[in-house]
C-alpha positions in Angstrom: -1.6 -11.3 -2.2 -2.1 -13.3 0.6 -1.0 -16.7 0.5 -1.3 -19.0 3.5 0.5 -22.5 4.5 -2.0 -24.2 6.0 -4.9 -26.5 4.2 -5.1 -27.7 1.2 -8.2 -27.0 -0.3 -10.1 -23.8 0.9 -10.1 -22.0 -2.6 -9.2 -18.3 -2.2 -8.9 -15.8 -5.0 -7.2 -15.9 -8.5 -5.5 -12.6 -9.3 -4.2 -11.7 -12.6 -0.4 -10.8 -12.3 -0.2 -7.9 -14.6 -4.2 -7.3 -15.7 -6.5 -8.6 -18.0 -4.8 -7.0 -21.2 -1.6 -8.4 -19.9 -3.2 -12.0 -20.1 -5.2 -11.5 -23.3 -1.3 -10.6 -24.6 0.0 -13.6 -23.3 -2.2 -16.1 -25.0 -2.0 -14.4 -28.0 2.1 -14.5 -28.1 3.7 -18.1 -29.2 4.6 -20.3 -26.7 8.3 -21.3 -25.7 10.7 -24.5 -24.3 13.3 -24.7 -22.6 14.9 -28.8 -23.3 13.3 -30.7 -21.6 11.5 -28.8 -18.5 7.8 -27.7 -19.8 7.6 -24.1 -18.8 5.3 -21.3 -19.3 4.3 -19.2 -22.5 1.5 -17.5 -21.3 1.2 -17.0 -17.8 -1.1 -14.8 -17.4 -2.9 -15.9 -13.9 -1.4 -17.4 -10.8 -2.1 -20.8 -9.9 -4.7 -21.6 -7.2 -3.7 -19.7 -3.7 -5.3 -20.0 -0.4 -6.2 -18.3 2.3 -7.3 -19.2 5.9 -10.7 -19.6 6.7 -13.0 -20.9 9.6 -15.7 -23.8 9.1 -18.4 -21.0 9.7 -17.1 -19.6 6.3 -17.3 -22.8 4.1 -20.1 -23.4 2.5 -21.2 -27.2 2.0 -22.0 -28.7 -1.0 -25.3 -30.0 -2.3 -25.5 -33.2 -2.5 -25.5 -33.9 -5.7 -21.8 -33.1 -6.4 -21.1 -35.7 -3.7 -20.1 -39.4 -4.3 -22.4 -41.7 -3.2 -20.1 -42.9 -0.1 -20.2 -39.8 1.3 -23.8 -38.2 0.9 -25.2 -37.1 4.4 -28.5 -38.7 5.9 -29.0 -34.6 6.9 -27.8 -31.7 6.9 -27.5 -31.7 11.2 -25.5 -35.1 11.2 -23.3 -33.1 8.2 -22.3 -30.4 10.9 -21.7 -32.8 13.8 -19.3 -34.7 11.8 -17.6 -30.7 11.5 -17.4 -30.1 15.5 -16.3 -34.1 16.4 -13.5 -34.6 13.8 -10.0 -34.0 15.0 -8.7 -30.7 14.4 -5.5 -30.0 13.3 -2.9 -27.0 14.6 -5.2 -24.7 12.3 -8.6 -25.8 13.3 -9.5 -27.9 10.0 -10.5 -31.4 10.7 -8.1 -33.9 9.9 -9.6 -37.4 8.0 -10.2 -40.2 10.2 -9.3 -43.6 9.4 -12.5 -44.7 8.3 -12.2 -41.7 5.8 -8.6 -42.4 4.4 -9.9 -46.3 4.0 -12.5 -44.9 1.7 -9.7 -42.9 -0.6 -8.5 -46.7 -1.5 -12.2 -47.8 -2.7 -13.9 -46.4 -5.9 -15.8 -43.2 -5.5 -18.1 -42.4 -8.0 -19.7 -38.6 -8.4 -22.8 -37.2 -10.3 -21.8 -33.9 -11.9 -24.2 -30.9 -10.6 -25.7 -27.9 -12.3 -22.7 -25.7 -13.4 -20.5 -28.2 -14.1 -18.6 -28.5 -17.3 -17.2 -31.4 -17.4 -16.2 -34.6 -15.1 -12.4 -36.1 -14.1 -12.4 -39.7 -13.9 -8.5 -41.2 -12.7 -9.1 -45.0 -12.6 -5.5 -45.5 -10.6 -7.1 -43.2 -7.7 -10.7 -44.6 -7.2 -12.3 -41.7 -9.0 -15.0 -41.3 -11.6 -16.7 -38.7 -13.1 -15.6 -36.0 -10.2 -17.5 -32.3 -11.4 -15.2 -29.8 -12.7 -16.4 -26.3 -11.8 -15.3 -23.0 -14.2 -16.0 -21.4 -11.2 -12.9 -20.3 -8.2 -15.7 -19.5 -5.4 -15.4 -21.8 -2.2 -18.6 -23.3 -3.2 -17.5 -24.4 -6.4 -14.2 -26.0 -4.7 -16.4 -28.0 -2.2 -18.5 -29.4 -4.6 -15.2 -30.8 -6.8 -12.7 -29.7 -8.4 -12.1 -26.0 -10.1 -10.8 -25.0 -13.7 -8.3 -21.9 -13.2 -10.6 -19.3 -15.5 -8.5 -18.2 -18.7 -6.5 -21.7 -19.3 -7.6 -24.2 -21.4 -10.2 -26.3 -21.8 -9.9 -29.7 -23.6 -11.4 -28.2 -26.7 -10.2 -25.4 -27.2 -8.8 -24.1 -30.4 -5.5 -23.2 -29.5 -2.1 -25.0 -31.6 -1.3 -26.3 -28.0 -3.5 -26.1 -24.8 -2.6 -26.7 -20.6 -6.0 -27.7 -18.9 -5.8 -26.5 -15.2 -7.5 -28.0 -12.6 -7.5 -27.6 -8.4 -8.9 -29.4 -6.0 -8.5 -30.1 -2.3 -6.1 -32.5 -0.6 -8.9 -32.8 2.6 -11.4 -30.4 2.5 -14.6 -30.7 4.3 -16.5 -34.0 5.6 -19.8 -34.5 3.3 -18.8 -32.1 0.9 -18.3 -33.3 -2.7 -14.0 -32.4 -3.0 -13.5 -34.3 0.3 -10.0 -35.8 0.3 -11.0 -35.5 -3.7 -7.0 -35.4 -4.3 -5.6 -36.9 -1.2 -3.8 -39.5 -3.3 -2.4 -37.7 -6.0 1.2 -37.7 -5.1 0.7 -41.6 -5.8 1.0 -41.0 -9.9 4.0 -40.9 -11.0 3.6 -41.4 -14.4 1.8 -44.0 -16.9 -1.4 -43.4 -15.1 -4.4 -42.8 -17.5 -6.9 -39.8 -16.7 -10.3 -38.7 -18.7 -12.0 -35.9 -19.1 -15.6 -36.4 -20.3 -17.6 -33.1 -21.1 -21.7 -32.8 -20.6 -21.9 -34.1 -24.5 -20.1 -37.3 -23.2 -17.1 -36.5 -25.3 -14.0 -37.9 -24.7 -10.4 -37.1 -24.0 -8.0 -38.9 -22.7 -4.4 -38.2 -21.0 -1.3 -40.0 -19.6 0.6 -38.7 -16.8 3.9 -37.8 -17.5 5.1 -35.8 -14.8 5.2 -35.3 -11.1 6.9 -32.2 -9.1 5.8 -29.3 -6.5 6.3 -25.8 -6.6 6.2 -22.8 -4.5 2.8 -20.8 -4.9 4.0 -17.9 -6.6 5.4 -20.3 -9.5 2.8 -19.0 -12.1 4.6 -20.8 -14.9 2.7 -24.0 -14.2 -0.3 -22.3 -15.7 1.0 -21.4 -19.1 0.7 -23.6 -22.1 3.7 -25.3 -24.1 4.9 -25.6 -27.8 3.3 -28.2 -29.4 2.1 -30.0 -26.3 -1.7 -30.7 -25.0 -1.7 -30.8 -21.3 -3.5 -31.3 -18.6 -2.4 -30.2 -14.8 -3.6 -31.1 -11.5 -2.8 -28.9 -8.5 -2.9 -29.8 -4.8 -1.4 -28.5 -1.6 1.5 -30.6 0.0 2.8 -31.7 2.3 0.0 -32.9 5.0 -0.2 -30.6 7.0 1.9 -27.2 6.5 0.9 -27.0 2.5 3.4 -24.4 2.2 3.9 -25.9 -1.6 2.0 -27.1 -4.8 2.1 -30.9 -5.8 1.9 -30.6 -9.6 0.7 -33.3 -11.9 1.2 -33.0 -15.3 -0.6 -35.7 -18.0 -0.6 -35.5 -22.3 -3.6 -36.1 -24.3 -2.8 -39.5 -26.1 
């Protein structure tokens, strides 16, 4: 498996560590603590890896995953902004001022066709961003990605872990656009809601904050009696050799 340290936010692939009758074990068998650290019970996929691309191999958006500050006039002014931005050491375009300015004011998204559900973080600006069950680069551009075979909010499971990526910077005029550039700012307290295409409602605190190496698979598994929701990014700006990990509980 090929894992890269560069940006944050070009989805890759998910692999199964052991097989699909590995993971079908694994969320059948009870789940386990350790004190106080939450660790896995059922690991049964890695967390969200990444891989290098070029900007001829993204695919943008459509518009209607976008939120509303950042929705191109066309699609030609879309692939200027591409070739003008500041590049970084690895050729992906760094956010401009303006841009980082924009992560401080309150961005609001329309969900798209294939969505499942939105993510709405008041602390961070952001409402309603699409959740895709999808882990193709197009589903990534367009928001944010549910790691297939975790969770979802309603699930019937005695405890559940809720797994969500999205990109630190990704792609000008593409929906996930510095969707998660700010979320080593919650460090606990911070509400976070999930609303699915019913309009039903669940609603978390954050109660954790910590980063991990991209092999640490344990993030992904579910805990005793807990229902969680995590939040993966890349970190730091710019190697993103690691994972920043936040952690919330249903309340």
């Amino acid at each position: 498996m090929a894992l890269a340290l560069a940006f944050a936010g070009v989805v890759a692939f998910f692999s199964f560590l052991e097989g699909s009758q590995r993971a079908d074990a694994a969320r059948k068998s009870p789940a386990e603590t350790t004190g106080k650290q939450l660790v896995r019970s059922d690991p049964g996929v890695d967390p969200l890896v990444e891989r290098e691309v070029t900007s001829s191999q993204t695919t943008r958006a459509s518009a209607s995953s976008q939120p509303e500050s950042a929705r191109p006039e066309t699609s030609s002014e879309a692939e200027r902004g591409r070739q003008t931005l500041p590049l970084d050491e690895n050729g992906y375009p760094l956010p401009t001022d303006e841009q980082v300015e924009n992560t401080n004011h309150l961005r609001r998204y329309h969900l798209p066709r294939g969505a499942i559900m939105g993510l709405t973080i008041p602390s961070l600006g952001l409402k309603n961003v699409p959740v895709m069950d999808s882990v193709t680069t197009r589903a990534l551009d367009r928001g944010v990605v549910h790691l297939p075979d975790t969770s979802l909010p309603w699930s019937d499971t005695p405890e559940r872990n809720i797994y969500l990526a999205g990109h630190r910077l990704g792609w000008p005029r593409t929906g996930s656009h510095l969707v998660f550039y700010r979320l080593n700012e919650l460090d606990g307290g911070e509400s976070i809601t999930i609303r699915d295409r019913e309009g039903n409602r669940y609603d978390y605190r954050v109660i954790d904050r910590f980063t991990v190496g991209p092999k640490e698979s344990w993030v992904t598994g579910r805990v005793k009696g807990r229902d969680l929701l995590t939040l993966q990014t890349c970190t730091p700006i710019p190697t993103f050799h690691r994972r920043l990990i936040v952690r919330a509980e249903r309340i």
